[in-house]
N, C-alpha and C positions, 0 to 999 in steps of 0.2 A: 405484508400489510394485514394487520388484525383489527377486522370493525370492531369497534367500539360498543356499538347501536347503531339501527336500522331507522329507515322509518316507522312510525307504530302508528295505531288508529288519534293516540293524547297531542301525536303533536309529528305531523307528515314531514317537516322540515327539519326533522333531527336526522341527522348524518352527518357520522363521524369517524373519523379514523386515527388509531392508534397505533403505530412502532415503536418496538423496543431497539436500542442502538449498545450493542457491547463498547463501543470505544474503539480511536482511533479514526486517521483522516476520513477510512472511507463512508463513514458516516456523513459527510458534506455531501457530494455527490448524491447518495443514497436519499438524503431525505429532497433535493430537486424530485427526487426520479417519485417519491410518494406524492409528493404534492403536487406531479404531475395525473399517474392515477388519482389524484384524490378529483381533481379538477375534471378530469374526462367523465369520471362515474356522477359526477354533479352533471355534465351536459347531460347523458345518459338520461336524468332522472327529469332534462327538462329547465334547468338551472342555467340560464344564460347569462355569464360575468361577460365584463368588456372585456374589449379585442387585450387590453395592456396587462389583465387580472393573473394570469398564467406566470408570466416573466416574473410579476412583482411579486407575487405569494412566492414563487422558488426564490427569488432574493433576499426575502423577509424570512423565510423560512432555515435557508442555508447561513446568515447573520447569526439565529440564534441558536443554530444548533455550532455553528463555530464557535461562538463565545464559549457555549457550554464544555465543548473540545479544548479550548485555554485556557478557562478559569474552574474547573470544576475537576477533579478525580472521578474515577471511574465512569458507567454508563449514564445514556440521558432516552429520554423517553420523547416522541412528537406525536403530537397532537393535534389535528386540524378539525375544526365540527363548524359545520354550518348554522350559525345565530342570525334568523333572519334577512338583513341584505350584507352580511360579512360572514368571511370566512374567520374565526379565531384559531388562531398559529399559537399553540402554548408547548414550550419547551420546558422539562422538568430535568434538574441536573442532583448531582450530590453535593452543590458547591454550598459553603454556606455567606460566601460574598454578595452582594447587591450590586448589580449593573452600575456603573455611574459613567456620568457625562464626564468627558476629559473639555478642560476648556479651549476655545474655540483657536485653532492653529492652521491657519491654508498650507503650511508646509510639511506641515507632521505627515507622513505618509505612513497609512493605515491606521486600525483602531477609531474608527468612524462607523461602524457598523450600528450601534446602539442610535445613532444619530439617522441615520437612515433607515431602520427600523422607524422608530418613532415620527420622521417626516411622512414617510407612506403610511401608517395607522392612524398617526392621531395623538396614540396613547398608547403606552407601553406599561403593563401592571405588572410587578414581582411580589409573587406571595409567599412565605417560609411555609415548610412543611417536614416535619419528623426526621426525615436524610434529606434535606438541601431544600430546593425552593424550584418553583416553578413563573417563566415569562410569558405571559401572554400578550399578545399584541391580534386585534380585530382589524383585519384589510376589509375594506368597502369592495363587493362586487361590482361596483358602477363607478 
């Protein structure tokens, strides 16, 4: 886990963290186990999310870093930094494809991830950047 940035005197609620992921499955797994540290060092600092915040931010999290493991070449970068009363979950890939909805199927099994991303956020942002694009998606602490 490589911070990002710390607290500072401009703004006590910035805290962030940043991994790099070479590729391959165990990058799934791996970014749970971040965003579990990321979550314990927020109680640490005082940072009380609900009882359900933990489970969901690893699910949100482990969504977009899978997609990035399907639709993208090479590595992907995670990103969790504390915005006030959410956590933002942004995944950065080398893919230069756009997440899209597949339309609405109860029997399709899997590839529903982007869907449930965006039920628990809210909103789900993709932005291009030089090698590929990055997702963000803000969980509500509460």
């Amino acid at each position: 886990m490589t911070p990002a940035h710390g607290p500072d005197a401009a703004d006590a609620s910035a805290v962030s963290t940043v991994v790099d992921f070479k590729g391959g499955s165990a990058m799934i797994p791996a970014s749970r186990d971040v965003v579990h540290r990321f979550v314990t060092h927020l109680a640490e600092l005082g940072v009380t999310p609900a009882d359900s915040f933990l489970d969901t931010a690893r699910l949100v999290a482990s969504e977009l870093v899978t997609n990035a493991l399907r639709h993208a070449p090479g590595p992907c970068r995670l990103a969790l930094t504390l915005v006030g009363d959410r956590v933002e979950i942004a995944v950065s890939d080398t893919g230069d494809g756009y997440p899209t909805f597949l339309p609405r199927d109860p029997v399709r099994v899997g590839r529903h991830g982007l869907e449930i991303v965006t039920r628990l956020c809210g909103e789900v942002i993709t932005r291009p950047h030089a090698k590929g694009k990055t997702v963000y998606a803000r969980l509500p602490l509460t």
